[in-house]
N, C-alpha and C positions, 0 to 999 in steps of 0.2 A: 585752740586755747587763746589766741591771740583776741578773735573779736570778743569771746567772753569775758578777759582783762578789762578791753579797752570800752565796752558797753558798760563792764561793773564800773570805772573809773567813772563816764559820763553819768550814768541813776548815782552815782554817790557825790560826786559835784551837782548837780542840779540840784538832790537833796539839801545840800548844804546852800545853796544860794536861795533856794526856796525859804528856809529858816531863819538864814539870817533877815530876809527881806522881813519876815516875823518878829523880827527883834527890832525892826526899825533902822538896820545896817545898809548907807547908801554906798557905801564905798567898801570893794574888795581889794586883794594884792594877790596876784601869782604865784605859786612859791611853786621852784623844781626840784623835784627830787635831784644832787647835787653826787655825780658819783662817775664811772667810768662811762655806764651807758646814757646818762644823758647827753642828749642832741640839740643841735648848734640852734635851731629853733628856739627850744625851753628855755634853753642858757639863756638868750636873749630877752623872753619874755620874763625871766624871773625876776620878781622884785617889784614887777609895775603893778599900775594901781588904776583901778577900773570901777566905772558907778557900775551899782548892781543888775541896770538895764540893759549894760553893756557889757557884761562876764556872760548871757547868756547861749550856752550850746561852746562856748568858746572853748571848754576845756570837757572833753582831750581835743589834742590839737593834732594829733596824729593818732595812727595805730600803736598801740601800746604806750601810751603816753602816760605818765604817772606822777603828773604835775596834779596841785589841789589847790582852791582858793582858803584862804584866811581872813575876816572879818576886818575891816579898818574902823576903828572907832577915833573919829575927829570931830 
């Protein structure tokens, strides 16, 4: 079950980076799922902000990883 999570997290991030680049979105933000199992990794990345050339493949960043990009509009 683990690589099935962590493949569906990656086709649903790419999806979503794909889109937004569709909307004309150059800049993305991290955002981690905020909870007991999140890891000292995700913690660290959450919050940053990234052009959309460079969020690519980036998420997941581990096995089961259940961090998702969000859109920056600036």
């Amino acid at each position: 079950w683990a690589l099935a999570r962590t493949e569906t997290i990656r086709a649903a991030n790419q999806g979503a980076l794909m889109t937004f680049e569709n909307l004309n979105v150059q800049n993305v933000q991290w955002v981690a799922t905020a909870d007991s199992r999140t890891c000292a990794y995700c913690e660290d990345q959450d919050g940053k902000k990234f052009g959309i050339d460079e969020a690519d493949e980036m998420i997941p960043g581990h096995d089961q990883c259940r961090c998702t990009w969000v859109p920056l509009r600036e």
